[in-house]
TORVOTI-766625 format. One line per 2 residues: number of its first residue (from 1); their letters; for each residue x, y, z of C-alpha. Coordinates in Angstrom, 1 decimal, padded with zeros to 4 digits. Layout:
% residues N
NUM) A) X/Y/Z  ...
END
This chain:
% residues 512
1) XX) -025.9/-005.6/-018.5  -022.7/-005.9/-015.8
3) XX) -019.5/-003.7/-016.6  -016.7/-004.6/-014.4
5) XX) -014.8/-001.2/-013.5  -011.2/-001.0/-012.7
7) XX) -010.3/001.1/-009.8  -006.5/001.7/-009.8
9) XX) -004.1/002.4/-006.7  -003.3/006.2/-008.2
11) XX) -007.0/006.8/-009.4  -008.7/007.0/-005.6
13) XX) -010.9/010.3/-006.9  -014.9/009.4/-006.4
15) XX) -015.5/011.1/-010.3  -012.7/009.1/-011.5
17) XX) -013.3/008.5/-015.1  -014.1/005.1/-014.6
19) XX) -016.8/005.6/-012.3  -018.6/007.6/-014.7
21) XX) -022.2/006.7/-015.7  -022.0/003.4/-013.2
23) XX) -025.0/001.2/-012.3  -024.9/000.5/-008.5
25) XX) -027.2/-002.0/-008.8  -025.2/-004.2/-011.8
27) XX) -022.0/-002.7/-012.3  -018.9/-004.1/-010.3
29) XX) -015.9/-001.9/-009.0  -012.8/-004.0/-009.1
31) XX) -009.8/-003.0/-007.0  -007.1/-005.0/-006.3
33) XX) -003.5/-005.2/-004.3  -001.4/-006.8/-006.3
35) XX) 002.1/-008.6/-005.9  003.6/-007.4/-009.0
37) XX) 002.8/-003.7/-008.8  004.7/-003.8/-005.1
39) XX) 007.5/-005.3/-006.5  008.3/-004.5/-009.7
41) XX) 010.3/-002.2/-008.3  011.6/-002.5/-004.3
43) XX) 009.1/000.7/-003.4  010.0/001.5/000.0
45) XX) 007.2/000.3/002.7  005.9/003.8/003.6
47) XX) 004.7/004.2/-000.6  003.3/000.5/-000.1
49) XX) 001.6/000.9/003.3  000.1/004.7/002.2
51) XX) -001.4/003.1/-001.1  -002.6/000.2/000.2
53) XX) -004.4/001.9/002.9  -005.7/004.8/000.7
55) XX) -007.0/002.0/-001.7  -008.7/000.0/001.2
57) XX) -010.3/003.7/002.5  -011.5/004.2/-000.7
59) XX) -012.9/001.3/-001.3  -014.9/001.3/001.6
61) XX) -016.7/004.8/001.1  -017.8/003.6/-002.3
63) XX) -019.3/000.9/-000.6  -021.0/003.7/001.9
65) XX) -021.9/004.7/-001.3  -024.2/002.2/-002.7
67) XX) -021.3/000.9/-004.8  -020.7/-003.0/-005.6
69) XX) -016.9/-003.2/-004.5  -014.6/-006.5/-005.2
71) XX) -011.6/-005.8/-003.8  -008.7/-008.5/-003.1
73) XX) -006.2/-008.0/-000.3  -002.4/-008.8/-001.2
75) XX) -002.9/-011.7/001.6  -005.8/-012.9/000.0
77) XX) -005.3/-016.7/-000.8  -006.8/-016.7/-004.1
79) XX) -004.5/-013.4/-005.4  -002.9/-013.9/-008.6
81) XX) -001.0/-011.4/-007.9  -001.4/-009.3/-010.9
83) XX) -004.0/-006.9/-012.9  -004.5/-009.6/-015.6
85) XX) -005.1/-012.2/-012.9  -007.1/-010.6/-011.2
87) XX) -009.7/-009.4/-013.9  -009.8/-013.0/-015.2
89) XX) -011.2/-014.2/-011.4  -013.9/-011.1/-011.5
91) XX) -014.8/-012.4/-014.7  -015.3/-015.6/-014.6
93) XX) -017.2/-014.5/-011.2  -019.4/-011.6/-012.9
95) XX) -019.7/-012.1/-016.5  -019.3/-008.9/-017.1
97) XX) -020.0/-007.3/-021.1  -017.3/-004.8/-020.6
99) XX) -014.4/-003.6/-018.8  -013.9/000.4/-018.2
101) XX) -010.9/001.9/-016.6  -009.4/005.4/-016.6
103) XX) -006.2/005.7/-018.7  -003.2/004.9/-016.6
105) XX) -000.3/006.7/-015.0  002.7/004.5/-016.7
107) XX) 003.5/003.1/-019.8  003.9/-000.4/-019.1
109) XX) 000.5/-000.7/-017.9  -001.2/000.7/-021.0
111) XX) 000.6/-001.6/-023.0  -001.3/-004.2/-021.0
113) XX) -004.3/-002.7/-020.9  -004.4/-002.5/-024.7
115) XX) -004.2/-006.1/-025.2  -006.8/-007.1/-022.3
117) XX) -009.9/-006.7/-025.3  -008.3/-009.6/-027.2
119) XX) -007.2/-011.2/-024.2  -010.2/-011.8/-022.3
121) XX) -012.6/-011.3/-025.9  -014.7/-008.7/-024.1
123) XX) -014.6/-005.0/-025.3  -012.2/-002.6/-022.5
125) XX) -012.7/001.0/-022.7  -009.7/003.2/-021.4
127) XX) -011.1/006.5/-020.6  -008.9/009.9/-020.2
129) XX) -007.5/010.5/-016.8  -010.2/013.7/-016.0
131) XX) -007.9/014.6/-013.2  -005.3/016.2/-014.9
133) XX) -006.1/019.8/-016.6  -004.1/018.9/-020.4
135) XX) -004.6/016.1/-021.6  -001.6/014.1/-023.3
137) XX) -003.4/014.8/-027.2  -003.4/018.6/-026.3
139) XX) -000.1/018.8/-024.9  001.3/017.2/-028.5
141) XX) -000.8/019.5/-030.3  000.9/022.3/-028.1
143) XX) 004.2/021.4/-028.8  003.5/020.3/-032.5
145) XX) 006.2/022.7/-034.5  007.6/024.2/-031.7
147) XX) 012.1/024.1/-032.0  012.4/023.8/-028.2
149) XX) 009.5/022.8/-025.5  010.0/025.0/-022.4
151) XX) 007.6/024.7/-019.8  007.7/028.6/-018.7
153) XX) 005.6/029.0/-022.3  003.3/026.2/-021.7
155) XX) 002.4/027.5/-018.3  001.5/030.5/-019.5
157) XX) -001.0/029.5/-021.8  -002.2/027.2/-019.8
159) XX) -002.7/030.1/-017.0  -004.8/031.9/-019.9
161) XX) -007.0/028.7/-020.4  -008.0/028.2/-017.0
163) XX) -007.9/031.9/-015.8  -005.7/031.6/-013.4
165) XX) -003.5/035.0/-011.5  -004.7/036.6/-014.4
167) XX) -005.5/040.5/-014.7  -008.1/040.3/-018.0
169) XX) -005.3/039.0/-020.6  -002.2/040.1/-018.7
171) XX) -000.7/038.2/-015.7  -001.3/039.6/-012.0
173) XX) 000.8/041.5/-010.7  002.8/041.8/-014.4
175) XX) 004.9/038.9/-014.8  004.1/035.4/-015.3
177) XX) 006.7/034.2/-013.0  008.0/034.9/-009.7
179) XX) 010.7/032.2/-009.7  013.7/035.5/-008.8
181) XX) 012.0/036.1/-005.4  012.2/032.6/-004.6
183) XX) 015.5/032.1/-003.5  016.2/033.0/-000.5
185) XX) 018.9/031.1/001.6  017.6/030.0/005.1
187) XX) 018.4/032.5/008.0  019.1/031.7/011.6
189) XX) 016.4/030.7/013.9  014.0/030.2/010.9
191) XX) 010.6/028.4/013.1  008.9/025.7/010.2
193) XX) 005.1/024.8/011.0  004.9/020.8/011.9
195) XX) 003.4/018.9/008.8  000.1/017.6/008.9
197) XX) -000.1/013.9/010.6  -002.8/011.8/010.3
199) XX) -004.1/009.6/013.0  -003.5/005.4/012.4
201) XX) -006.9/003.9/012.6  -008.1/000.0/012.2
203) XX) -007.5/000.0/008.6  -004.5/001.9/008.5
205) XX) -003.1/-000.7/011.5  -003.7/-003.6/009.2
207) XX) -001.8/-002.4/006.3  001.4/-001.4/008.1
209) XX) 001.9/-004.7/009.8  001.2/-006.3/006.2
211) XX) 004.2/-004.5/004.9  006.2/-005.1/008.0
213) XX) 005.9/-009.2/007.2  005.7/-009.0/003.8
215) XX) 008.0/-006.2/002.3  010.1/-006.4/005.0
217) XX) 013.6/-006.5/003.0  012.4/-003.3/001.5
219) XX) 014.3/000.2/001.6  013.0/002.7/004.1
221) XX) 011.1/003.5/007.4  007.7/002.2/007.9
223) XX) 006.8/003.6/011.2  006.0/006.7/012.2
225) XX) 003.0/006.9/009.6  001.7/010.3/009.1
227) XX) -000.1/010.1/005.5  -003.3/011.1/005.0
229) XX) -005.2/008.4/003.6  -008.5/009.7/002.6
231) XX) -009.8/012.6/000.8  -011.1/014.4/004.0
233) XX) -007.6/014.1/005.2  -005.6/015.1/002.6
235) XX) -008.0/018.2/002.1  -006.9/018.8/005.7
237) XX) -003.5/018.7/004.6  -004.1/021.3/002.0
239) XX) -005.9/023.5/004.0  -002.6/023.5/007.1
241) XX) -000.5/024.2/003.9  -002.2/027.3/003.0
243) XX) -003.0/028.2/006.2  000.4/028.2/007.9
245) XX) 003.0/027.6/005.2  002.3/029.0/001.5
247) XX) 002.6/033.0/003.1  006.5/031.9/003.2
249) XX) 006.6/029.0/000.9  007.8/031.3/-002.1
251) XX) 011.0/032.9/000.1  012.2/029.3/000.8
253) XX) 011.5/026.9/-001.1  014.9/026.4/-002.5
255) XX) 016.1/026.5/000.8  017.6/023.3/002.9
257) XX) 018.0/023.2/007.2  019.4/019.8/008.6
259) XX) 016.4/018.4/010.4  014.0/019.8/008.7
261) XX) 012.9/017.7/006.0  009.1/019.6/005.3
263) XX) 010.2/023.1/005.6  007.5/025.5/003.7
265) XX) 006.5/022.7/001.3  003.2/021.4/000.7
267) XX) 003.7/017.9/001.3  000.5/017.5/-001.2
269) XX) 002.4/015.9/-004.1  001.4/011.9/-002.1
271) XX) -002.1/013.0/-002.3  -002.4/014.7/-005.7
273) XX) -000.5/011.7/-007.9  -002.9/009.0/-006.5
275) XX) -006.2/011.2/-007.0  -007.2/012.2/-003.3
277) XX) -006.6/016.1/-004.4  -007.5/017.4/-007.8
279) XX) -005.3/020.1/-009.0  -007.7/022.5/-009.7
281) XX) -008.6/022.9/-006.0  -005.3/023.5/-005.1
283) XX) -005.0/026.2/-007.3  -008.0/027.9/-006.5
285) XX) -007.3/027.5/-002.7  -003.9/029.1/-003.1
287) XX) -005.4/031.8/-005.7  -008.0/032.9/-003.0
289) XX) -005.5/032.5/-000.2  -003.7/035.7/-002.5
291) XX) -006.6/036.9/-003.6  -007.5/037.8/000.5
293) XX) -004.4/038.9/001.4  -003.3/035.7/003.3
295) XX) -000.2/034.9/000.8  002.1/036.9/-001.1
297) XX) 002.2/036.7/-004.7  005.5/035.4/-005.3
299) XX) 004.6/032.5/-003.3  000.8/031.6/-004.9
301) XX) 002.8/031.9/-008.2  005.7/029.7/-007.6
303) XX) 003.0/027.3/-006.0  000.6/027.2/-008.6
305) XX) 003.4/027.2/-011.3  004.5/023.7/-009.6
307) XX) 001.1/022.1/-010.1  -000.3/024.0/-013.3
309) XX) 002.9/024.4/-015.2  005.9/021.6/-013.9
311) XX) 003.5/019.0/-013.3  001.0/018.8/-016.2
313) XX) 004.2/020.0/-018.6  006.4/016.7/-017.1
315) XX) 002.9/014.7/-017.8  002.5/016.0/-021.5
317) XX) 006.7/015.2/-022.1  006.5/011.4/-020.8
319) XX) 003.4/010.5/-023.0  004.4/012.5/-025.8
321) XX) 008.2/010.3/-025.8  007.7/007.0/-024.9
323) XX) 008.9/004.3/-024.9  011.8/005.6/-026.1
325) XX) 012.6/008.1/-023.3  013.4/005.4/-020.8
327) XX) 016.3/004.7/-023.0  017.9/008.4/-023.0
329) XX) 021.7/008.9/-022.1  022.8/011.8/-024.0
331) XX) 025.6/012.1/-021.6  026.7/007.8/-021.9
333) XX) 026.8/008.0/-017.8  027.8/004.5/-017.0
335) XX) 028.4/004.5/-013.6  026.3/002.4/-010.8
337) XX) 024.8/003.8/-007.8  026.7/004.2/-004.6
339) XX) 025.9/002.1/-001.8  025.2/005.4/000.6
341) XX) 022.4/005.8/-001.4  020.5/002.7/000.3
343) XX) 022.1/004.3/003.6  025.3/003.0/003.7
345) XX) 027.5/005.6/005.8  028.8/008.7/003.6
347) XX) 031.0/011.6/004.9  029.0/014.2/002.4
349) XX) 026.3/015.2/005.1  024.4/017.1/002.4
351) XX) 023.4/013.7/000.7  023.7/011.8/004.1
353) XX) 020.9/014.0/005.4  018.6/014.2/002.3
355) XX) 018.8/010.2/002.0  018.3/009.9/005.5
357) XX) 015.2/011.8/005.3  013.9/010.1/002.3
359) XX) 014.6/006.4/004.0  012.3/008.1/007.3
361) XX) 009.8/009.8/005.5  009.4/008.2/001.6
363) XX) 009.9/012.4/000.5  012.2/014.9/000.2
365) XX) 011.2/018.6/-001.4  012.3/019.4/-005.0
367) XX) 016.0/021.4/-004.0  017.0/018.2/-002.3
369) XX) 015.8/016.1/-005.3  017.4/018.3/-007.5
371) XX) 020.5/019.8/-006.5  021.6/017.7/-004.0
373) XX) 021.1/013.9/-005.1  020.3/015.0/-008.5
375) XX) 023.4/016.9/-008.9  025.7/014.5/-007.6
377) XX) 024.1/011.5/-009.7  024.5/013.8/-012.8
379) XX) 028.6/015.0/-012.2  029.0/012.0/-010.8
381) XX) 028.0/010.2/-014.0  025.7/007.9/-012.5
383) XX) 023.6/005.6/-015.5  020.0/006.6/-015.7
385) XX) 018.3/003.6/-015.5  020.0/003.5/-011.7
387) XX) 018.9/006.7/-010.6  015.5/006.3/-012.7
389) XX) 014.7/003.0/-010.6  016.2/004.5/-007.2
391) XX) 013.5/007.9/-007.5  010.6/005.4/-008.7
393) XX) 011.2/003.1/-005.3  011.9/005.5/-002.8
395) XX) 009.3/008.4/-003.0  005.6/008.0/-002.1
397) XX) 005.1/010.3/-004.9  006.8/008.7/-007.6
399) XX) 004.9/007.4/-010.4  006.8/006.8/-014.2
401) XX) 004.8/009.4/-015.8  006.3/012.0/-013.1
403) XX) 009.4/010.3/-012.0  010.5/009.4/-015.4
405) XX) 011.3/013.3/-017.5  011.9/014.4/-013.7
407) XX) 014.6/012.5/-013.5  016.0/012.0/-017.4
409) XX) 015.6/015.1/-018.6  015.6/017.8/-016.0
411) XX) 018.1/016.1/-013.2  020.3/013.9/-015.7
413) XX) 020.2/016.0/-018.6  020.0/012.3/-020.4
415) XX) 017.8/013.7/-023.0  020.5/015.9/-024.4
417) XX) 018.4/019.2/-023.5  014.8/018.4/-025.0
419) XX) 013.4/019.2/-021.7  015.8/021.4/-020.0
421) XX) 017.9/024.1/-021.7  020.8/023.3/-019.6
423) XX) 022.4/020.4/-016.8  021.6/021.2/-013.3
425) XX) 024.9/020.7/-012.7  026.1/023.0/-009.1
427) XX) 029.2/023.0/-007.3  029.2/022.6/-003.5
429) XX) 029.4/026.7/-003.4  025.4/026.4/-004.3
431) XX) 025.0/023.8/-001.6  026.7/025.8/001.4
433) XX) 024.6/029.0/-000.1  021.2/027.5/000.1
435) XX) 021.6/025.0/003.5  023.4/024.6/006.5
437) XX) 024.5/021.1/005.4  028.0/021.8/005.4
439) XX) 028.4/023.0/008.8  028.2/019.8/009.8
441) XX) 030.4/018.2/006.9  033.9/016.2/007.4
443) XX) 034.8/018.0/004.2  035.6/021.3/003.6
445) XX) 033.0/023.7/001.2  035.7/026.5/000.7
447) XX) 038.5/023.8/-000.6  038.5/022.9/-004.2
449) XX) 041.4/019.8/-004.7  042.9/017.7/-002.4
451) XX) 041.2/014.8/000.4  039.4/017.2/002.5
453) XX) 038.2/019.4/-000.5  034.1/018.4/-001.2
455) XX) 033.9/016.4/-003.5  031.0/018.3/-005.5
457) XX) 033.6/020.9/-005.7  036.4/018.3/-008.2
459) XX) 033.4/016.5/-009.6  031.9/019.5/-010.8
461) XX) 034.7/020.5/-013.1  035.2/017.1/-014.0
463) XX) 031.7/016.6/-014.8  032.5/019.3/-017.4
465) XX) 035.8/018.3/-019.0  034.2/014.4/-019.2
467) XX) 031.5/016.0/-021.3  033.2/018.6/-023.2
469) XX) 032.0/017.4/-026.5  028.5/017.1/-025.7
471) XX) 028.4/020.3/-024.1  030.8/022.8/-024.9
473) XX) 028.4/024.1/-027.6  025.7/024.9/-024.9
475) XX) 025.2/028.9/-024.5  023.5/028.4/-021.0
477) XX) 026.6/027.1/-019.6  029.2/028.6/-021.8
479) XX) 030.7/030.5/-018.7  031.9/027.4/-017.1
481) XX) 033.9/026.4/-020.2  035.2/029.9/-020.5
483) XX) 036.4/029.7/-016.9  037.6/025.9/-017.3
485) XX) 039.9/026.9/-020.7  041.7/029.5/-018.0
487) XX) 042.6/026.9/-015.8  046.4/025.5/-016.3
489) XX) 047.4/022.4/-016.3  048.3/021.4/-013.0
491) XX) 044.6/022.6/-012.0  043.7/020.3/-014.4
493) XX) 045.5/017.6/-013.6  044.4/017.8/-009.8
495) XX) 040.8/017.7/-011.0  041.0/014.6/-012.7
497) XX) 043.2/013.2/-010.2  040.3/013.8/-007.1
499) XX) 037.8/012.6/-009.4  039.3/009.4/-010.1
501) XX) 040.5/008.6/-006.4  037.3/009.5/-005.7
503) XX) 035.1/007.0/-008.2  037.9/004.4/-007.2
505) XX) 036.5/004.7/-003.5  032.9/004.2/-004.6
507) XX) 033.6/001.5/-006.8  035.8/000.0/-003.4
509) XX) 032.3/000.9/-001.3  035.0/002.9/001.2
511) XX) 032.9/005.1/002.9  033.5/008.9/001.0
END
């Protein structure tokens, strides 16, 4: 008996579901580099060229492994260019009397998969993802009843299950989160440790100058290439992350320095989402990095709060919602993307720094995500599905079932609060308080109206008067409609009159 087993590009862990039970000396692994997942959306060439390679890596230590391994290049002649094409060729090639493959990370694709039984009339068997610690039936059963979903509550219990900073049934140190400690504004003269960088080899070699002729017209820097691309590696990259940035990851991680695009983060998130890193190791390495004195606890906390609480929560939201959360716009934001965001010129060096470290390097660290592009695209107004499709494409992170709730519910506030209990919405006050980006700004943090003012500043209080009715009855926020009703009318007037001159220049692409 021959099962053909599908390897996909975000499921590169050697106890991968699929892999389970497999018969090295019948069973076929099937991976494959396909046209249509590289362009479905434009995904910037440093995302293609880190998959790609990790994929081909892979591959080849399963084959060190006694493993059967098909695997089609993208420039292979006889590509289809897509899933369903491809498992047609390895069947007619291997008869095989069944298909496995591990649930997948998006949507789309398990509506495909679903289908493939009566497509190809042989029986497919999607196993759970074993990489992530909730799966999407426990998450529902978790949130089954509940009025309001808030991750901090989740976290917690899912802290108990695992026994994780936990002193017998109470957390360690006596609260469950640490998330006050964690804001502290960067001070002068503030020395980051380098990022880990991987050496290119052969393989690596071949990939980049794939995507250099054939995803050329594609946003962002290919070259330098730092990822880690196999397991060894990225466990490398975990280790320098413990080692010389988690003891100060917790102070800082909400805060920005021009130049520094890595500060105290991880930089794991690449390595997690496509299945070199389990989470559970990362937690346990952090946990025993506090546990010996090496890191604080407001720092393992915030860390492991990321991975074990944000990430598995966002997870359990996008399975739990879809289809119908790609279609969320509580907030009816029309508005298209601005060209600086594809790195046309920009005046605001807050966003002109953050996108010019996500064209070099395919990431930027959660604060930038969140509170300075986020923030803009949400006063700003900007639709969804544009800023939905711009996160997807340009971070070697992003997958839908991460990107998606990221973006829709906790940057855009498009679900109308079911994920967060207010908009992220900030003021270029929080900007100036948590980076040095305006320093070096045309603009003027400390000016609220008038050409020179920052623009965050106007389209803040616009933001709030466009969405009174929506939002007004929101307790979270109910300060800034206290303050905004003791504004008179000229104030008024001169906030709607920036914000307007302002979208006019957008819609002009003049450089604001």
């Amino acid at each position: 008996m021959t099962t053909l087993r599908l390897i996909l590009g975000d499921q590169l862990s050697h106890d991968i579901a699929a892999l389970k039970g497999c018969d090295k000396d019948n069973d076929i692994i099937l991976m494959v580099e396909v046209w249509d997942e590289a362009t479905y959306v434009h995904h910037h060439k440093k995302k293609i060229a880190f998959l790609f390679s990790a994929m081909r890596h892979f591959a080849a230590e399963l084959q060190d492994k006694g493993y059967s391994v098909h695997y089609t290049k993208l420039d292979d002649e006889k590509n289809t260019g897509s899933f369903r094409g491809e498992i047609e060729r390895a069947i007619k090639a291997y008869k095989p009397d069944e298909i496995i493959v591990t649930f997948p990370g998006e949507y789309r694709v398990l509506q495909d998969m679903i289908k493939w039984e009566s497509a190809f009339e042989i029986p497919v068997d999607i196993r759970e993802d074993n990489r992530f610690l909730c799966t999407p039936e426990k998450f529902e059963q978790w949130a089954q009843g509940r009025k309001s979903l808030r991750m901090e509550f989740f976290y917690r219990d899912m802290r108990r299950d695992y026994n994780i900073l936990m002193d017998g049934d109470k957390p360690e140190g006596g609260e469950w989160n640490y998330d006050s400690e964690n804001r502290k504004p960067p001070k002068e003269g503030l020395l980051v440790p380098p990022t880990y960088t991987a050496q290119i080899d052969d393989i690596t070699r071949e990939v980049i100058d794939l995507v250099a002729t054939r995803f050329g017209n594609h946003f962002g820097d290919l070259e330098p290439f730092y990822f880690a691309v196999t397991r060894d590696q990225a466990l490398h990259a975990l280790d320098k992350f413990i080692t010389e940035r988690l003891q100060k990851f917790g102070d800082y991680q909400d805060a920005m320095v021009e130049g520094e695009p890595w500060m105290f983060h991880a930089h794991i998130s690449f390595y997690l989402n496509c299945g070199l890193l389990k989470p559970l190791e990362c937690i346990q390495k952090a946990q025993d990095a506090y546990k010996k004195g090496k890191a604080p606890l407001n720092a393992t906390e915030g860390f492991i709060r990321q991975i074990m609480g944000w990430r598995e929560y966002i997870r359990g939201i996008y399975w739990m919602k879809m289809p119908d959360y790609a279609q969320e716009n509580f907030l009816e934001a029309k508005r298209k993307l601005p060209n600086f965001f594809w790195g046309a010129p920009t005046h605001m060096n807050c966003l002109k720094q953050c996108i010019k470290e996500t064209k070099e390097n395919a990431y930027a660290h959660h604060i930038q995500r969140l509170m300075v592009l986020g923030n803009f695209a949400l006063i700003a107004g900007i639709d969804p599905k544009y800023v939905n499709e711009w996160y997807l494409i340009v971070y070697a992170d992003a997958y839908e079932w991460v990107e998606l709730p990221n973006v829709s519910g906790m940057i855009l506030y498009a679900d109308g609060g079911y994920l967060a209990s207010k908009p992220y919405a900030a003021s270029g006050a929080y900007i100036n308080k948590m980076s040095d980006y305006c320093k070096g700004c045309k603009y003027s943090v400390t000016k609220k109206n008038g050409p020179q003012a920052c623009p965050f500043n106007y389209l803040y209080w616009d933001f709030f008067l466009r969405n009174e009715d929506q939002l007004s009855n929101n307790p979270r926020i109910g300060m800034g409609y206290r303050t905004l009703a003791k504004m008179d009318d000229d104030k008024i007037t001169a906030i709607k009159s920036d914000a307007q001159r302002f979208f006019k220049a957008i819609e002009n692409n003049e450089i604001v």
